[in-house]
N, C-alpha and C positions, 0 to 999 in steps of 0.2 A: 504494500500500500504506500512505503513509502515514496519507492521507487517511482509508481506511477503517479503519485502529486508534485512529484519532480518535474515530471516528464511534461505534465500539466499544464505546471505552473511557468515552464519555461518556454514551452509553448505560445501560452496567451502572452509574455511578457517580448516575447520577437515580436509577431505580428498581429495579434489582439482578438486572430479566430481560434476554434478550435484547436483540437490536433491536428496538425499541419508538420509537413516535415518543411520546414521555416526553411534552411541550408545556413543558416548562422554555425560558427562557430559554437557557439554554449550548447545552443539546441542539439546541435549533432555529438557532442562530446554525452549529453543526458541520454539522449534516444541510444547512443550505441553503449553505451553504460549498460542500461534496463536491459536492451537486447542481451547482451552476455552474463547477465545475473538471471534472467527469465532463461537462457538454454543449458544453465549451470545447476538450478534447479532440481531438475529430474534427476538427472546421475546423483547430486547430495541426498536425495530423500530416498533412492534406493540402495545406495548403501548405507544408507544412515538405518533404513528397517530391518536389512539383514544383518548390520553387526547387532543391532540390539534384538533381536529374536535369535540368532544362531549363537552370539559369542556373550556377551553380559552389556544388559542395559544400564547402567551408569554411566560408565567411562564413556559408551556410543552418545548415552544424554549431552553429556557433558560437553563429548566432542561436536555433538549437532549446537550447541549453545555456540559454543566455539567459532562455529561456521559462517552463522548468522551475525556474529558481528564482526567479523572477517570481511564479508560479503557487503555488509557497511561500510568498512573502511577503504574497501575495495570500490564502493561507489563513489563515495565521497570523493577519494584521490585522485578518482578518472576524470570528476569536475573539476580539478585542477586542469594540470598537466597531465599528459596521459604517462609520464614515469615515476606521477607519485602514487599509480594506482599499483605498481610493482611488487611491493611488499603485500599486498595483498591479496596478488593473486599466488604469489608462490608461498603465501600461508595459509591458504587456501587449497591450494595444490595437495599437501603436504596435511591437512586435515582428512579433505577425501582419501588421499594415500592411507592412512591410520586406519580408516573404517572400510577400506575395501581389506586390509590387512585383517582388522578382525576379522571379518565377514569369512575371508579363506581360513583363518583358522578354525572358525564356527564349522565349517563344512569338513575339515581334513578332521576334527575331533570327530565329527558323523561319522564317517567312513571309518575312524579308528574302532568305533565302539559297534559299527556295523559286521564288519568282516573282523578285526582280531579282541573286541570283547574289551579293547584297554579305551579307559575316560581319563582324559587330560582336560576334562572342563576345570575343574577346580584351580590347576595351574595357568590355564590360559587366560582366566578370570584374575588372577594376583600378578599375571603379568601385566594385565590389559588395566589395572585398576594402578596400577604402579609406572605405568607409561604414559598414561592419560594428563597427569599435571607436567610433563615436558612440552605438551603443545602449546603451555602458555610462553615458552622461549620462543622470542624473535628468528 
């Protein structure tokens, strides 16, 4: 929501109709902003559901909290310059990284306890709860 009162609001302030693609500068720095957080979206919420179903919901909570104001800072800094949106996306990067990581080990602990009977949940879970406050390193 907030993206799109951006997008809005920058809108009416170029040329005073609708949404319009204005071709100003600001306007276009907003619109492709939204565009790359709206296609950024889906892949964060599917892994986001399968580390917290397959591997342990906390750390995935934590890491989705994470994301969402990453994905802010990442807007924010695109309405600068587009190289202060940097750190945000490759912190960003590197969040999805963590939760597609759970994710695969949620699924390799399956197969473990499918076929040879051994549950490394318990371990994967003290890993993943013990890894989780390094995402707040830059």
């Amino acid at each position: 929501a907030f993206f799109a009162s951006k997008l809005e609001h920058e809108s009416k302030h170029c040329n005073g109709k609708g949404l319009q693609r204005a071709g100003s500068s600001a306007f276009d720095r907003v619109y492709t902003a939204n565009q790359n957080c709206g296609h950024a979206y889906p892949t964060f919420l599917a892994v986001l559901w399968c580390a917290g179903l397959l591997c342990s919901q906390a750390p995935a909570a934590f890491a989705g909290l994470m994301y969402l104001f990453v994905r802010q800072k990442y807007f924010v800094g695109y309405l600068g310059e587009r190289t202060q949106s940097t750190p945000g996306y490759f912190f960003g990067k590197r969040i999805i990284l963590f939760l597609f990581l759970m994710s695969l080990a949620g699924i390799l602990n399956y197969y473990l306890i499918f076929f040879f009977g051994s549950d490394f949940e318990i371990h994967i879970k003290t890993v993943t709860n013990a890894i989780s406050p390094l995402l707040l390193i830059p």
